[in-house]
N, C-alpha and C positions, 0 to 999 in steps of 0.2 A: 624321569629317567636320568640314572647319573652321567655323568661327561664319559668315560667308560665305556657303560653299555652306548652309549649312540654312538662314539666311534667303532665300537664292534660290527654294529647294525651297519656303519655305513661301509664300513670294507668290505665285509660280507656281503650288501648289494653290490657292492664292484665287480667284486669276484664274481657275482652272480650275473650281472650285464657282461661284463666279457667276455666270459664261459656262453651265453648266448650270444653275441656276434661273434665269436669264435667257431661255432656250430651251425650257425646261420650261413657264415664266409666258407667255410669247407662244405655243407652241403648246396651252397651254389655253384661254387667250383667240381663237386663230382658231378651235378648238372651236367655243366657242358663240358664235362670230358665224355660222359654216355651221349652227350647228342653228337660230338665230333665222331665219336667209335661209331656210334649207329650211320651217320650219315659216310662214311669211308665204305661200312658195308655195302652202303645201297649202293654206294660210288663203284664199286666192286663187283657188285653182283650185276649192274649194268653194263659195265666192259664185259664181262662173262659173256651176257646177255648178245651184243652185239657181236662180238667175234667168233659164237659161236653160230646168230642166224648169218652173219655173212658167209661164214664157210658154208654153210648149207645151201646159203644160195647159189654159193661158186662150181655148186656140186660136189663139193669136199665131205666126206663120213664124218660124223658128229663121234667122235672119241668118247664115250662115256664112261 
């Protein structure tokens, strides 16, 4: 192979290694942006959760 093609070859791996930890790095990073969003939910839906059995327990109408 001439001097040439194997610098070809090897930029072309580069670009091809980067481009995948590039892909790899963004979809770890949209990970834990969906496990931060999912867990706010549950954080969420729990205060819900509680404020609305305590009014009920206060005797207070459940507003739906």
């Amino acid at each position: 192979m001439s001097n040439k093609n194997q610098n070809s070859k090897s930029v072309a791996d580069g670009i091809k290694e980067t481009a995948g930890a590039a892909f790899h790095t963004l979809h770890s990073a949209l990970e834990t942006t969906e496990n931060v969003a999912m867990n706010t939910v549950d954080a969420a839906k729990n205060v819900v959760n509680n404020v609305t059995r305590n009014g009920n327990e206060k005797g207070q109408r459940n507003h739906d």
